[in-house]
KOLTITOR-553104 format. One line per field, with one value per atom (N, C-alpha, C): atom name; residue in three letters; x negated, y negated, z negated. Coordinates in pm, whole numbers, plus 50000, padded with zeros to 5 digits. Layout:
atom [CA,...]
type [ala,...]
px [X,...]
py [Y,...]
pz [Z,...]
// end
This chain:
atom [N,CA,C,N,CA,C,N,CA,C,N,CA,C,N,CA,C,N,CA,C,N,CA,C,N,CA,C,N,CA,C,N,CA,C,N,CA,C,N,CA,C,N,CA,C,N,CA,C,N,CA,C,N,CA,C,N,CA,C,N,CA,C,N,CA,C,N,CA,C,N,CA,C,N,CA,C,N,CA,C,N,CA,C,N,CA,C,N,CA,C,N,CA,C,N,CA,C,N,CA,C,N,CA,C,N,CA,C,N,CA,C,N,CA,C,N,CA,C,N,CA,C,N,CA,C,N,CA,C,N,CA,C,N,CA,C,N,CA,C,N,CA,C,N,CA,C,N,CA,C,N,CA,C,N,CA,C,N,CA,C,N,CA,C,N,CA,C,N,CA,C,N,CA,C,N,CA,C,N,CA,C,N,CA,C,N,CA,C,N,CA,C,N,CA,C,N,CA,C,N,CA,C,N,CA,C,N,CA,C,N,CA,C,N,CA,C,N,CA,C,N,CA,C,N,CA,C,N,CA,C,N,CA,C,N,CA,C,N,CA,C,N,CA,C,N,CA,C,N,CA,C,N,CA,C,N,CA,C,N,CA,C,N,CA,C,N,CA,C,N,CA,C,N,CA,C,N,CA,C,N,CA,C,N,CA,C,N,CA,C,N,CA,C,N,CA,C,N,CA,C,N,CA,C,N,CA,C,N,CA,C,N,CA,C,N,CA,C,N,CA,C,N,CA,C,N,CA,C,N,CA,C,N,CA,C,N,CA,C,N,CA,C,N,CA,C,N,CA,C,N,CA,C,N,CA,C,N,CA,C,N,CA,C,N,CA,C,N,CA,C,N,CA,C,N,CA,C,N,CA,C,N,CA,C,N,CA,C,N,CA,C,N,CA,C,N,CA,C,N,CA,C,N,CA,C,N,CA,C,N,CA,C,N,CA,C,N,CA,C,N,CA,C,N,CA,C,N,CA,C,N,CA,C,N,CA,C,N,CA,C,N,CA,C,N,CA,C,N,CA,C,N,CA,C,N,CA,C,N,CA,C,N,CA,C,N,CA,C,N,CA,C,N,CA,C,N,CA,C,N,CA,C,N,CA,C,N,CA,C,N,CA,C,N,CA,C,N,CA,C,N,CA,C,N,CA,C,N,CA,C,N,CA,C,N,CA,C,N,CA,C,N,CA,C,N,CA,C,N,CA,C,N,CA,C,N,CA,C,N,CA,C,N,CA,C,N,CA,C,N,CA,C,N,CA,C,N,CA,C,N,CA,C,N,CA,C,N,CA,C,N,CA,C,N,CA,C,N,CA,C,N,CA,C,N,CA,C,N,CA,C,N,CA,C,N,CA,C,N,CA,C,N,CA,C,N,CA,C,N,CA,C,N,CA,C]
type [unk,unk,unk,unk,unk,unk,unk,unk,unk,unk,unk,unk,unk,unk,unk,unk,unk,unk,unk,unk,unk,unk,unk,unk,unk,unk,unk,unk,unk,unk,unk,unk,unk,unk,unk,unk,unk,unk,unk,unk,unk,unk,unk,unk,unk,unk,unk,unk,unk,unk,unk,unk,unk,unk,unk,unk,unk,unk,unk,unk,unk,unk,unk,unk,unk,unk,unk,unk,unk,unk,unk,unk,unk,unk,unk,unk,unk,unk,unk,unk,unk,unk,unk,unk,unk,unk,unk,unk,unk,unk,unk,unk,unk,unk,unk,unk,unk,unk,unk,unk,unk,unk,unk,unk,unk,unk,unk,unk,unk,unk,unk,unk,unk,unk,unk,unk,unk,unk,unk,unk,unk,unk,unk,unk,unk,unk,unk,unk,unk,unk,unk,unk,unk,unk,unk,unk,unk,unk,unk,unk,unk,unk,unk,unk,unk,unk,unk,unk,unk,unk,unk,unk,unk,unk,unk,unk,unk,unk,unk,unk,unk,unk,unk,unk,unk,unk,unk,unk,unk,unk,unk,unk,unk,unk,unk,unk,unk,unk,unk,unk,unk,unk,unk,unk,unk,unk,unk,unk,unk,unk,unk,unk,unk,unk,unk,unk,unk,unk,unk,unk,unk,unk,unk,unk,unk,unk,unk,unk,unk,unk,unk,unk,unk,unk,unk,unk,unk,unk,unk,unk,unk,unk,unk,unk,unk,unk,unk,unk,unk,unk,unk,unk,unk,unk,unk,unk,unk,unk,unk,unk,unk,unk,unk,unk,unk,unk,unk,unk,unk,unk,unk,unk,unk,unk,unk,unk,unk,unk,unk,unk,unk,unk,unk,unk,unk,unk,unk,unk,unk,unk,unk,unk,unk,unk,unk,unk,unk,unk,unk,unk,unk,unk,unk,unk,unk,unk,unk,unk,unk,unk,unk,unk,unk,unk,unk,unk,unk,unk,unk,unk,unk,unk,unk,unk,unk,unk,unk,unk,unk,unk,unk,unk,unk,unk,unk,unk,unk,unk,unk,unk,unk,unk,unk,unk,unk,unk,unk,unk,unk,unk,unk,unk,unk,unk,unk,unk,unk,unk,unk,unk,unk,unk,unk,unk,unk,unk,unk,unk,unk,unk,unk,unk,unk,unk,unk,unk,unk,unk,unk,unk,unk,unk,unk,unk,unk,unk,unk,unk,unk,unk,unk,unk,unk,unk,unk,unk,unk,unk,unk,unk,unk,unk,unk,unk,unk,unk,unk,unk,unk,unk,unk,unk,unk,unk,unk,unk,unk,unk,unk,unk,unk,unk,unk,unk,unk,unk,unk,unk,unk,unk,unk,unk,unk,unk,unk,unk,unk,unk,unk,unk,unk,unk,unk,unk,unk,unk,unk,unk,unk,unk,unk,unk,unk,unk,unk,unk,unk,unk,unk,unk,unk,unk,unk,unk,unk,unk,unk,unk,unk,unk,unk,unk,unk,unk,unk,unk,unk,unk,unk,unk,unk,unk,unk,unk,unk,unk,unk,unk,unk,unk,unk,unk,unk,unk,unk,unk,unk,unk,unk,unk,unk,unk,unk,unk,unk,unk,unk,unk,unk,unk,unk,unk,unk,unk,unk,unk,unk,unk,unk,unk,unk,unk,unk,unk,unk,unk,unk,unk,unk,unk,unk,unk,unk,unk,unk,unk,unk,unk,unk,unk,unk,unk,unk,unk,unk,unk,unk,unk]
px [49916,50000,49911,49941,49819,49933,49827,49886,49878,49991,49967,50023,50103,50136,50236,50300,50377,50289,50176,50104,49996,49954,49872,49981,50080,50177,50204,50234,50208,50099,50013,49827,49842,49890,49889,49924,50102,50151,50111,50049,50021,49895,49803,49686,49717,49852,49904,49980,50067,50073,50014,49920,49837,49775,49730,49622,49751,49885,49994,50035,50003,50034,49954,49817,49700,49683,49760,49740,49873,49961,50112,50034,50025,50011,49837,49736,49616,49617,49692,49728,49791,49837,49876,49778,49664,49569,49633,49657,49720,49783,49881,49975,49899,49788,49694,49601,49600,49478,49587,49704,49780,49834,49823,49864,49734,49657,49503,49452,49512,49492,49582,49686,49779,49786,49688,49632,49556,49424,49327,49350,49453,49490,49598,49631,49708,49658,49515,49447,49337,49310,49249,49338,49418,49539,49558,49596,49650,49508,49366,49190,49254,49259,49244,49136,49096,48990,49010,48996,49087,48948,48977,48895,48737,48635,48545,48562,48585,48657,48773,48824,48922,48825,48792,48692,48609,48609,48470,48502,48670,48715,48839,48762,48812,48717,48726,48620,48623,48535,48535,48523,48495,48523,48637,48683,48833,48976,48932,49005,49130,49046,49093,49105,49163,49104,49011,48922,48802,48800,48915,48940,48810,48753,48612,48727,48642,48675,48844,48912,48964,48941,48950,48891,48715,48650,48507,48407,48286,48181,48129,48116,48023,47883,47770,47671,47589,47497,47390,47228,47203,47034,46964,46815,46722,46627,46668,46492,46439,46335,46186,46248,46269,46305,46429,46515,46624,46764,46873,46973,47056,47143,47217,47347,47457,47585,47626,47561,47611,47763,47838,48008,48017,48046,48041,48193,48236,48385,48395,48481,48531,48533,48658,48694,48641,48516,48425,48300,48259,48096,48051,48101,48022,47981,47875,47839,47820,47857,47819,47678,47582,47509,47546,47537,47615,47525,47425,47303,47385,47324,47328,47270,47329,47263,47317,47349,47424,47419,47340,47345,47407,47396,47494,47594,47663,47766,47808,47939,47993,48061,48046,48079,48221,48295,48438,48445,48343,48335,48286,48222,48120,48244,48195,48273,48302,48158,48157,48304,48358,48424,48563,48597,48765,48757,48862,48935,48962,49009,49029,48919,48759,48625,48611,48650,48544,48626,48537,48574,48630,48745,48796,48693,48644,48508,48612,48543,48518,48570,48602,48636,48472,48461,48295,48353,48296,48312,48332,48413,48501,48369,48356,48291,48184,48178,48040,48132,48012,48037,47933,48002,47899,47856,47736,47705,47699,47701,47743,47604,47497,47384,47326,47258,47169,47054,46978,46829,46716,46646,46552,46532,46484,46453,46306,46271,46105,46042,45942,45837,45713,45665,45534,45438,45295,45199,45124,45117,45066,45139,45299,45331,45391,45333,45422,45322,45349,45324,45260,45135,45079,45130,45111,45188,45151,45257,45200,45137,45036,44940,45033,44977,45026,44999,44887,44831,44903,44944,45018,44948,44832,44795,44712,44849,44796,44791,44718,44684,44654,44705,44696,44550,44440,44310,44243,44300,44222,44176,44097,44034,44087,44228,44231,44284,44302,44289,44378,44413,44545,44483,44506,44441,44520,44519,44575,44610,44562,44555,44468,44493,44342,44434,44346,44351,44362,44378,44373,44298,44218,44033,43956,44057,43926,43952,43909,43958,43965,44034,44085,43968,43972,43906,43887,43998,44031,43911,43906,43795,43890,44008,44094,44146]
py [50118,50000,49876,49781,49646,49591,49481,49382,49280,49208,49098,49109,49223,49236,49113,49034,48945,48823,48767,48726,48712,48825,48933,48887,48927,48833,48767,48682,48509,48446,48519,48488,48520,48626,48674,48628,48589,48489,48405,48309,48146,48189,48282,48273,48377,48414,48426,48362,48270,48104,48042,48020,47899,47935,48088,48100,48099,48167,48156,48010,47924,47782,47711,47754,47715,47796,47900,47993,47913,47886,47875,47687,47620,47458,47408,47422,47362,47232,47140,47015,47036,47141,47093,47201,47117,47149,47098,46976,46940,47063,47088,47169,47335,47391,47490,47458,47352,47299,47303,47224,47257,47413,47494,47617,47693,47654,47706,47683,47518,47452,47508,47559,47636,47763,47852,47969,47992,47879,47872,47818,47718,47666,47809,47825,47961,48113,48138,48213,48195,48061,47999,47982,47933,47975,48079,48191,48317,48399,48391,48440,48560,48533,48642,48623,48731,48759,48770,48705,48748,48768,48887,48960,48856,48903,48835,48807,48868,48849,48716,48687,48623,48487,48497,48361,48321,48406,48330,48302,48317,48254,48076,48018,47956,47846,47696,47611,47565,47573,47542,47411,47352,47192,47102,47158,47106,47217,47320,47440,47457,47420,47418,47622,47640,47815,47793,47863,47872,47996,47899,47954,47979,48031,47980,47884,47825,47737,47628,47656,47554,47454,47514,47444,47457,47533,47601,47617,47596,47705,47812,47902,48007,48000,48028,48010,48139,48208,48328,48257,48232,48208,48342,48292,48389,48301,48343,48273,48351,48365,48442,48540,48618,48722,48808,48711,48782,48707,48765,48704,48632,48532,48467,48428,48478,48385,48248,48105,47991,47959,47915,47879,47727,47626,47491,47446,47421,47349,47232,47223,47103,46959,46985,46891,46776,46874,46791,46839,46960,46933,46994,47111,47189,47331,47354,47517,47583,47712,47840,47967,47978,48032,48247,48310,48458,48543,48596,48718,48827,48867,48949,49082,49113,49288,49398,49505,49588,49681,49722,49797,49775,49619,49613,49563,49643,49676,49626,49516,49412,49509,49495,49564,49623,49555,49572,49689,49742,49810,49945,49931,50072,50178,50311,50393,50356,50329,50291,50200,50075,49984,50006,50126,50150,50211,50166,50222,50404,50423,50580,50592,50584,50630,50637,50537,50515,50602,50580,50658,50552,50615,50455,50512,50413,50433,50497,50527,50697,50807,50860,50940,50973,51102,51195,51284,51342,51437,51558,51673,51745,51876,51900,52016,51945,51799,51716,51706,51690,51665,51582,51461,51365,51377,51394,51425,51265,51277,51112,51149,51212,51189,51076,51013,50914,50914,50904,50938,50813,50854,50757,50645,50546,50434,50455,50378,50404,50246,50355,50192,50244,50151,50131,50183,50252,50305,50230,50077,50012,49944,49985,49875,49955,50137,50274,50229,50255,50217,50388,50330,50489,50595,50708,50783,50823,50837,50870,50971,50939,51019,51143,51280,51365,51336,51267,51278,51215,51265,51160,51015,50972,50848,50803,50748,50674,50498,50462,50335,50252,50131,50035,50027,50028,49991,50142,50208,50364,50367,50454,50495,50565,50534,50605,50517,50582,50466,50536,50448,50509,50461,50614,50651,50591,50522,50486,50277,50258,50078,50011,49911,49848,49698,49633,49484,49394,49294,49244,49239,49198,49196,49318,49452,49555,49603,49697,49784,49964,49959,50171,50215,50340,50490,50430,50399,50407,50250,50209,50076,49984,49953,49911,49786]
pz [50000,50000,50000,50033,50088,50056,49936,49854,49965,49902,50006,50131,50167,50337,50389,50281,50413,50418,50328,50406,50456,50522,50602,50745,50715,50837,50895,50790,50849,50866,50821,50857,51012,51065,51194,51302,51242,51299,51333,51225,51302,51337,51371,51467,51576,51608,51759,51840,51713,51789,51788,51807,51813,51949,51930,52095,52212,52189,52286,52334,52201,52262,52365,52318,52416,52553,52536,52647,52777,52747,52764,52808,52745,52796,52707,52769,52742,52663,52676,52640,52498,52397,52302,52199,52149,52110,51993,51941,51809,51766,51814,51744,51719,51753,51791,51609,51645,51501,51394,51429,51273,51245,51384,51334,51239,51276,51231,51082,51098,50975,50847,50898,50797,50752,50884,50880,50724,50750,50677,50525,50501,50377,50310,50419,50289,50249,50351,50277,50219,50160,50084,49915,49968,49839,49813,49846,49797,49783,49800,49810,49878,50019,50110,50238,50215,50304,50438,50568,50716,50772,50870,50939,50973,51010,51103,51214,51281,51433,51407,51303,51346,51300,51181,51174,51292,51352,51462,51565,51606,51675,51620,51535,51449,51387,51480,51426,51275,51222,51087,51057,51113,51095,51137,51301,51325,51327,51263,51258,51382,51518,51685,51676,51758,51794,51905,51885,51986,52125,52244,52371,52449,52509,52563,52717,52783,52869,52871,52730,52663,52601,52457,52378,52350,52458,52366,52476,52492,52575,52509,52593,52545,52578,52605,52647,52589,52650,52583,52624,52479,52483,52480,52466,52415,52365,52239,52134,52035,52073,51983,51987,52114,52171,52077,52056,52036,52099,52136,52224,52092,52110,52077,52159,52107,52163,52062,52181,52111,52168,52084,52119,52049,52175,52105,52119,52040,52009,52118,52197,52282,52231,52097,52041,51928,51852,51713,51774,51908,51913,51789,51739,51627,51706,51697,51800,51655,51733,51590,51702,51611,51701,51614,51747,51676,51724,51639,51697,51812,51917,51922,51963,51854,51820,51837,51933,51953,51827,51783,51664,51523,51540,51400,51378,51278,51255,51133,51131,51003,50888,50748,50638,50688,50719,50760,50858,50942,51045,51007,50859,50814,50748,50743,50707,50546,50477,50322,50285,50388,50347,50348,50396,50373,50258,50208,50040,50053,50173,50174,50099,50180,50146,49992,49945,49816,49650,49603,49531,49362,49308,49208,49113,49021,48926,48755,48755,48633,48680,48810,48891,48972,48923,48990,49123,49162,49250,49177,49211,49163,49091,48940,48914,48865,48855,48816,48639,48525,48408,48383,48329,48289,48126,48083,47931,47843,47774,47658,47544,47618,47527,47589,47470,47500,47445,47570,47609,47539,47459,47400,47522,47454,47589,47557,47703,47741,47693,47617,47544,47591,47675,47743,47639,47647,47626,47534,47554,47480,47351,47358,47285,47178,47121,47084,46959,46855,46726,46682,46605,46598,46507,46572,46485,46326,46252,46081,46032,45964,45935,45798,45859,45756,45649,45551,45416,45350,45225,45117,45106,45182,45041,45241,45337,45447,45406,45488,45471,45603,45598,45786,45783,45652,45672,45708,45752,45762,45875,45928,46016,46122,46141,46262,46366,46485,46610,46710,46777,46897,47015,47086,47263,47306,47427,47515,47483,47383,47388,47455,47530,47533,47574,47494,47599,47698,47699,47839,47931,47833,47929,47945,47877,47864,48021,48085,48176,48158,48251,48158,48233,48230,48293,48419,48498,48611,48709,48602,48633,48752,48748,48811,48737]
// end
């Protein structure tokens, strides 16, 4: 069930009127931007996430829809040997520059990112038992306090000494 489905809807809606309006009469670009503009303010209000694909056809500064040879150019560079699709807005002159990389592939597109996939958390894979011991924590070599001497009558001024200390300035075995 997908929270949110009616407006997942009307998200849809006004960004298939808006390109039908531009498609249908070139000239009413206003009414294209306020459909866009209303797109964007109400899934900003309600924190919904709308596809990538749909953002990037969607100027972010005059929130126009980005027709190529309407409202938009497309253009393909190449710099420092990698391709780029630049798309410059007609109307405010904002370009978005968009790698491209045949190989990769947007979170939205990976198998990991559908909900089927994942798994809800304190839920293991079936026959796994998780144990609730807890494992001493790890104290570095230098910083382990020496161990107590068997004799009834120990003392901090005694003579014995712990392997593995050394200083800052000393160097180990390893002369490293």
């Amino acid at each position: 069930m997908i929270k949110d489905k009616e407006a997942f809807q009307r998200l849809s809606f006004l960004y298939q009127a808006a390109h039908c309006v531009l498609a249908q009469n070139p000239e009413n670009q206003e009414l294209a931007r306020f459909y866009c503009h209303t797109q964007n303010s109400i899934s900003r209000r309600l924190v919904l996430r709308q596809d990538p694909s749909v953002k990037r056809t969607i100027c972010k500064s005059c929130f126009s829809p980005l027709v190529p040879g309407i409202s938009s150019t497309v253009r393909q560079r190449k710099r420092r040997n990698q391709r780029w699709t630049v798309v410059r807005c007609l109307n405010c002159s904002l370009t978005k520059r968009l790698l491209n990389n045949p190989d990769y592939k947007l979170w939205s597109e990976q198998p990991e990112a559908l909900l089927e996939n994942q798994t809800p958390p304190g839920e293991g894979t079936k026959g796994q038992t998780f144990s609730t011991v807890q494992r001493p924590s790890r104290v570095p070599q230098a910083e382990k306090a020496p161990p107590p001497s068997s004799g009834p009558c120990s003392h901090p001024d005694s003579e014995e000494t712990t392997v593995g200390t050394k200083s800052k300035g000393e160097k180990g075995p390893s002369g490293k």
